[in-house]
C-alpha positions in Angstrom: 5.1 -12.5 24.9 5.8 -8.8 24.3 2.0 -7.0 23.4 2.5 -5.9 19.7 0.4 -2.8 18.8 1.4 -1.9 14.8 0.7 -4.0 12.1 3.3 -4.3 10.0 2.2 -5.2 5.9 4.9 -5.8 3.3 4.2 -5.2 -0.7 6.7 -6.1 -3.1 7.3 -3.3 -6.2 8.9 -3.1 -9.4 10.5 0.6 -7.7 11.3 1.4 -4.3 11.6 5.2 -5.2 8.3 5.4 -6.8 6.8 3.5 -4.3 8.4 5.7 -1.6 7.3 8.7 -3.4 3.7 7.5 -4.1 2.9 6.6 -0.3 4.6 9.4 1.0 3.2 12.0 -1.3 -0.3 11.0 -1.5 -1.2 8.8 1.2 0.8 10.5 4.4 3.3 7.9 5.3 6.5 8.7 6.5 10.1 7.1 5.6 11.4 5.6 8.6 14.5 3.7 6.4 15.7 3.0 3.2 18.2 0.2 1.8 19.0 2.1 -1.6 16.9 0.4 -4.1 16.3 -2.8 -2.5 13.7 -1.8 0.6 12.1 0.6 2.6 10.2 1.0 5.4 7.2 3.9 5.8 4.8 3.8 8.9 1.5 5.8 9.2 -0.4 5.7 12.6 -0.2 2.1 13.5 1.0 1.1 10.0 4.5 -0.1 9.0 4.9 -0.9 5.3 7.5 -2.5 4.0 8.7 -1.9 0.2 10.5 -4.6 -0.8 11.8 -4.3 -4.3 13.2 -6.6 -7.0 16.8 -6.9 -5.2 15.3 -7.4 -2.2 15.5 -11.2 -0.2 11.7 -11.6 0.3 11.9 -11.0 -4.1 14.2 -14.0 -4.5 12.5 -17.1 -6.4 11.4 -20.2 -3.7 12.7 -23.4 -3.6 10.1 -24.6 -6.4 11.1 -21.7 -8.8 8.1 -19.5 -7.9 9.0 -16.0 -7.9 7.2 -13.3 -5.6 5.3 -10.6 -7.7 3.8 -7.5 -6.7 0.1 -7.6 -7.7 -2.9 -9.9 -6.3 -5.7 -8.5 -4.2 -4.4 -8.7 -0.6 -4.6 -5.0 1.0 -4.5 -2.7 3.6 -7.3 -0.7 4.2 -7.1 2.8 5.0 -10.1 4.7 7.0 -10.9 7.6 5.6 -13.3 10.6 7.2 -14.6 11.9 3.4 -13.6 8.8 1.1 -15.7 10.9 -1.8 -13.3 14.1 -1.6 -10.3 11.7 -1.3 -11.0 10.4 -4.1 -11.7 13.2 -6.2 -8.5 14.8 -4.9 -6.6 11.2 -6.2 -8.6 11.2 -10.0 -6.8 15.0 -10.3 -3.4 13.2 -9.5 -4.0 10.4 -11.9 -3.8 7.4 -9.2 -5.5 4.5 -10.5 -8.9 2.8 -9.4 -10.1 -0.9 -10.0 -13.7 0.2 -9.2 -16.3 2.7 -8.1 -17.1 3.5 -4.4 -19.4 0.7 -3.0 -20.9 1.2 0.0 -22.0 -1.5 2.2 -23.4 -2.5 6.1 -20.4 -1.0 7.3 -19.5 1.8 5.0 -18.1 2.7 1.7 -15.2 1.4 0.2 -12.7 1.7 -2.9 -9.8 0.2 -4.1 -6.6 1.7 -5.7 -3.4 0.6 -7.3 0.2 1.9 -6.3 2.9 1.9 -9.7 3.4 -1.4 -9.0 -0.2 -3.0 -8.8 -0.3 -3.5 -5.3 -4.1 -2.8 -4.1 -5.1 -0.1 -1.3 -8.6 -0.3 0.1 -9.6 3.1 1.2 -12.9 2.8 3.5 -14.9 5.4 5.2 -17.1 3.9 8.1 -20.6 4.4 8.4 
């Protein structure tokens, strides 16, 4: 088996423009590919994201009508080298928070929200 080195995450959204413009403008991704307005694919470091949006396969209701949402509390985390400035910088830019930083054995943490209510943990280590 081929040694896979880049996670690969995939968040459904309610926008795939947005959502391309949110990750790329504030967070540093970069578009690798789009599929108009049903998915796109952005990488950072060892990161591929996947935004899949309402038109997209992985949206399409299961067999026992469940339909895929965007939303819950699964993440990504982010490591950060000044989480307190990067934060700062994103409450000027009106990006949304869930909490305050917390800080733990490891380090400090917080979360954020992308339009479409997908959660970003952004962590500096200790």
């Amino acid at each position: 088996m081929e040694d896979m080195t880049m996670a690969t995450a995939r968040y459904l959204v309610n926008d795939v423009d947005m959502s391309v413009a949110f990750y790329t403008e504030h967070f540093g991704f970069t578009l690798q590919q789009q599929f108009g307005p049903a998915m796109a694919i952005l990488s950072r470091g060892d990161l591929t994201l996947w935004l899949a949006g309402p038109m997209a396969s992985a949206a399409k209701s299961m067999a026992d009508g469940r339909k895929p949402e965007p939303g819950g509390w699964n993440r990504f985390v982010l490591e950060v080298p000044d989480l307190s400035q990067l934060v700062a910088d994103l409450r000027k830019r009106n990006i949304v928070f869930r909490n305050e930083i917390v800080e733990g054995p490891g380090g400090r943490q917080i979360l954020c929200d992308d339009p479409s209510g997908n959660v970003i943990e952004l962590f500096e280590p200790a």
